[in-house]
N, C-alpha and C positions, 0 to 999 in steps of 0.2 A: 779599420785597425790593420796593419803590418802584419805579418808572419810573423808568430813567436823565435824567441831566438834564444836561447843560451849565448850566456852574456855576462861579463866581471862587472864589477861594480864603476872600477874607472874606466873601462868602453861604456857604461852608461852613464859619465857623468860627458864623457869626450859627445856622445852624441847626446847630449841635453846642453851642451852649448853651442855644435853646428843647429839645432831648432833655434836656440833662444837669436843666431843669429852672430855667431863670434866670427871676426876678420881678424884678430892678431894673437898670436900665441908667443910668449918671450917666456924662455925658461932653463934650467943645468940640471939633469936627469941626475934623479935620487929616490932611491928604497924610500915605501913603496909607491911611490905616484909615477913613476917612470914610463909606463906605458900610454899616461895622458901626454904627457910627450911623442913620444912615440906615433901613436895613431894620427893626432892633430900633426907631425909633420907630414903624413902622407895626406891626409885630407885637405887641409886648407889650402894648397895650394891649387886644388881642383876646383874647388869655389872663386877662388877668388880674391883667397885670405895670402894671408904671411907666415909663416914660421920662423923664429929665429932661434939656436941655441947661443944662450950669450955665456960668458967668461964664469959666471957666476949669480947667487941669489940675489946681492944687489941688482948689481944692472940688469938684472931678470924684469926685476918689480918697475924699475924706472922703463925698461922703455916699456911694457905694459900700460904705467901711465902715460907717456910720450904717444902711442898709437889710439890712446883714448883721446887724447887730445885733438887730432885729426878727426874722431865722427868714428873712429874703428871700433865695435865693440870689442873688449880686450879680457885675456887670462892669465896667466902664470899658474904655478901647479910646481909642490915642495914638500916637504916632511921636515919636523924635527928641527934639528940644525942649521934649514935653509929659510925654515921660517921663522929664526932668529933674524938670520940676517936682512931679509925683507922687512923688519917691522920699521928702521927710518924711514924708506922711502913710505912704507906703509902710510906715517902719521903724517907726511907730504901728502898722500893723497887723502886723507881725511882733511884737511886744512885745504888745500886746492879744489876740494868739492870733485874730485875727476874719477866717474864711473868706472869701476873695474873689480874682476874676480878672484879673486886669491883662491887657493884649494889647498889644505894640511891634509894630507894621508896620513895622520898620526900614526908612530912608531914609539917603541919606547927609548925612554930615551933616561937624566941628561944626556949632553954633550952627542956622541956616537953611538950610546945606547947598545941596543940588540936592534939594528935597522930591516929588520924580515919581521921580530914580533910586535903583536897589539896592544896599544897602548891608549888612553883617552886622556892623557897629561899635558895637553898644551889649552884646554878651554878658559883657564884664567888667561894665558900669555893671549889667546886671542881676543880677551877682551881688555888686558891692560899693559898688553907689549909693547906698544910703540905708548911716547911719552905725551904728557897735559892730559887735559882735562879733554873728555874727547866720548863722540857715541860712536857703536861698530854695532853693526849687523851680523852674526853670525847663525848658520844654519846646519843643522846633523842628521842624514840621512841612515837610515837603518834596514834600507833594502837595497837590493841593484835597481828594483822596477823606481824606489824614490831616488835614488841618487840621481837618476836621468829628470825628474821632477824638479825637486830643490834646485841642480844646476839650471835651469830652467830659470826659476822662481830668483835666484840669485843673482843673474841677468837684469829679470825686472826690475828688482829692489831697485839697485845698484843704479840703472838708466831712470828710475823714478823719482830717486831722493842724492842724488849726483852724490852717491859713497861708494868707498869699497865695502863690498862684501863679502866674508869669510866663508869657505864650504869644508866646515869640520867633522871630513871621511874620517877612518878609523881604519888599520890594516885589515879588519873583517872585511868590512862593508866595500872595501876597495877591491879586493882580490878576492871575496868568494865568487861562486857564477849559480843565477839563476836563470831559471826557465820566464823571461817576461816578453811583452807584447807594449813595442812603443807606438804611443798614437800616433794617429795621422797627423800631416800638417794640416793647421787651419782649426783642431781639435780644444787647442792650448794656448792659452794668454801669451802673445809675445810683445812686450812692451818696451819702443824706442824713447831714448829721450827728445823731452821735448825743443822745439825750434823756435828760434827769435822771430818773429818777424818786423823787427826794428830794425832799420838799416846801417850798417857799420858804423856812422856818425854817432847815434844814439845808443847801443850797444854797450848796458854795462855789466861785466860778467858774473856780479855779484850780488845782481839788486832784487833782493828778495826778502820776503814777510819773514818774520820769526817762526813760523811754525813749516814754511817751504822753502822751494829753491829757484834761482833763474835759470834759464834758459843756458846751452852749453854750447855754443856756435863752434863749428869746426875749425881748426887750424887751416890756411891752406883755399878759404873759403870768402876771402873776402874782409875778413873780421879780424880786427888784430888786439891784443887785449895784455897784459901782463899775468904773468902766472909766479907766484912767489911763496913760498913757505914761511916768509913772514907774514905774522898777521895784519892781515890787509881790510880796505873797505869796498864799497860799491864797487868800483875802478878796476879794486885787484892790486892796485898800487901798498907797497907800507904805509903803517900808522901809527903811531903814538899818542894818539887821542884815549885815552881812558872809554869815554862814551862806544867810541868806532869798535875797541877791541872787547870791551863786553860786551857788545852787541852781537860781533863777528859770533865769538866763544859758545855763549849760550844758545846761538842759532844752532850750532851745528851740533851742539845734546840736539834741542827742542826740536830739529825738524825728525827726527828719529821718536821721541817720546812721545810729540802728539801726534803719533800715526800709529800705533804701538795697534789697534783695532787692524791695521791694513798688515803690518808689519809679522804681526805674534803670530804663530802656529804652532799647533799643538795637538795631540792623541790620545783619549782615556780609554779603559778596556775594565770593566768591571768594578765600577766607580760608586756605582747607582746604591748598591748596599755594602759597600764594604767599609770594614772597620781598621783596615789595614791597607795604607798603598804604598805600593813599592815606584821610587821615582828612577829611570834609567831613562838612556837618549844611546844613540847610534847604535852599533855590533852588541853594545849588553842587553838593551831592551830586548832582543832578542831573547835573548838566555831568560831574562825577566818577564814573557808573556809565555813563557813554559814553565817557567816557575808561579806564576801567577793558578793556571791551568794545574800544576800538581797538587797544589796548596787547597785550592777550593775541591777538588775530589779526594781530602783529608777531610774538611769540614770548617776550613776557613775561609773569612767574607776576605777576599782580599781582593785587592784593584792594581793596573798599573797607572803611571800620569808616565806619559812621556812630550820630551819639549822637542820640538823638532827646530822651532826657534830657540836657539840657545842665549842667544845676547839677540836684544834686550831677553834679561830670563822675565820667562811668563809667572809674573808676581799674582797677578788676581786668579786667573784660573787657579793655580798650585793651590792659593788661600781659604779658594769656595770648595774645593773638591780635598783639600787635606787638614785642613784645620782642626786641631784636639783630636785628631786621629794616631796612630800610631805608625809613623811616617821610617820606612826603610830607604836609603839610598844604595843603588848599586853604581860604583863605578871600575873601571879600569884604571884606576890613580889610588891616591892615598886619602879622596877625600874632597875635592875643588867645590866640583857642585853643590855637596852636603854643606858647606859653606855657605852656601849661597840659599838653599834651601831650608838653614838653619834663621840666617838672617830673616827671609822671608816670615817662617811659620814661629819665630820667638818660641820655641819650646825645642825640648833634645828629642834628638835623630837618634836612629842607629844606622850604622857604613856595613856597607860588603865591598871590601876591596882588593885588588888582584893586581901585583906590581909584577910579576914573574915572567912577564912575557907572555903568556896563557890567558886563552878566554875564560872570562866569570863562567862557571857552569850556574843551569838550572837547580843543581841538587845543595849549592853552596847558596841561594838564596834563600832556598825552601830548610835548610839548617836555623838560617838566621830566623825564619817566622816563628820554627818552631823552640830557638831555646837551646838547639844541640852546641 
């Protein structure tokens, strides 16, 4: 194990992507992810990697996927407003099948918001921002020591099941700093995408089962192939086949859905008898496994569930460990999640929510258990 360090959240997310192995970083610095910028232009280029600051959050995300295209593991890194604009290219690269990392340091927001305070208001956009019918991976760290984790884990995803995958920080989790200890290399799963061994001739960029993906030969490499935002078939080429384009469609939910066992991660804390869970994910959880802890030295069973996999949301766990229980959500919005957790458990919630710019406190959850 490394020296401990005192350490922000985005320098642990910046070095859980030189582990997971990142060569390109394209991005236009913006409150608060700016510093992942920052660091990675001084680092990569010591490795071996690229930096580039581009014009803006489009062509941020495009050449991200452009460098992924060539074999570069790739990132980008935006809040807010910038990750409005990233979401066309975004759903280019969900349809292109092209590995790569988005990061939201959620702010609050609309538009311009309060760009310093925390907010957790973009987890629907990040699951239905860019447009059709479409699966995203996203993930929510709620410490510095896991931010450097998940980035990690985000890597893999992303090079395993050839998608982008979303890393939805929170201005807590981004800019507090803890006391952590990052492993060593060789400690931690680093996982590349896989290679053809077909030769150029036979090479087709798209020829894969329903529930996986093919192979992603490098630009640059010998392999020459079409890459298109229309929906395409085997080839990569367009189609207008009915068969070709359902098939494309439903592949790219399905390879995401049936892997949901590899995919889903997730946290309980006092589960085992409790008749009360309180459900939070990033910067709140926090607040909510202090309130969890003040609650039961009252005299109440209560539990937290936290998803650290946020899309796909963790439907069976949440079901087996909250069901006919008396289910609290805490967020930083007006509500997203409880949505979504409402669909899940078919019975009413109760919300603890905080739009002001201000962390949830522990003492406004433990309000809610008890009635005040």
């Amino acid at each position: 194990m490394n020296k401990p360090k005192l350490m922000q959240g985005n320098e642990a997310c910046v070095a859980g992507a030189l582990a997971a192995g990142i060569g390109f970083y394209a991005g236009y610095p913006i409150t608060p992810s700016t510093e992942i910028a920052e660091l990675l232009a001084e680092a990569l280029p010591k490795r071996g990697g690229y930096f580039i600051q581009m014009e803006d959050e489009i062509s941020s995300m495009g050449a991200t996927i452009g460098a992924s295209l060539t074999g570069k593991k790739s990132m980008t890194a935006t809040s807010g407003p910038g990750f409005s604009l990233k979401q066309e290219n975004l759903g280019f690269a969900v349809m292109t099948e092209v590995p790569c990392v988005v990061v939201n340091v959620q702010r609050s927001g609309p538009s311009t918001g309060v760009p310093t305070a925390p907010s957790q208001g973009d987890v629907m956009q990040a699951r239905w921002g860019t447009h059709g019918d479409h699966a995203i991976i996203a993930l929510s760290p709620s410490s510095v020591r896991e931010a450097f984790d998940v980035t990690v884990r985000a890597f893999n995803l992303s090079e395993k099941y050839r998608t982008p995958v979303i890393l939805l920080f929170d201005e807590i989790v981004g800019h507090m700093r803890e006391r952590i200890e990052i492993p060593e290399a060789g400690s931690y799963e680093v996982i590349d995408r896989a290679k053809t061994t077909l030769p150029p001739s036979e090479y087709l960029p798209y020829d894969a089962p329903m529930d996986g993906v093919a192979p992603l030969a490098p630009f640059g490499t010998g392999y020459r192939f079409h890459v298109t935002g229309l929906t395409h078939d085997r080839t990569g080429f367009a189609t207008s086949k009915p068969k070709e384009i359902d098939y494309k469609l439903r592949r790219l939910v399905t390879k995401i859905e049936m892997n949901l066992d590899d995919i889903l991660q997730w946290e309980t804390l006092g589960c085992d008898d409790a008749d009360i869970i309180i459900v939070a994910y990033g910067g709140t959880a926090r607040s909510a496994k202090a309130a969890m802890e003040m609650a039961r030295e009252k005299g109440y069973k209560v539990g937290l569930f936290r998803p650290i996999t946020i899309w796909p949301f963790p439907e069976e766990p949440l079901k087996k460990i909250s069901a006919g229980k008396r289910v609290i959500v805490a967020e930083m919005n007006l509500g997203q999640i409880a949505l979504e957790v409402e669909r899940v458990l078919r019975q009413d919630i109760e919300k603890v929510n905080r739009v002001d710019g201000e962390p949830l406190t522990p003492q406004e959850i433990v309000d809610q258990i008890e009635g005040v």
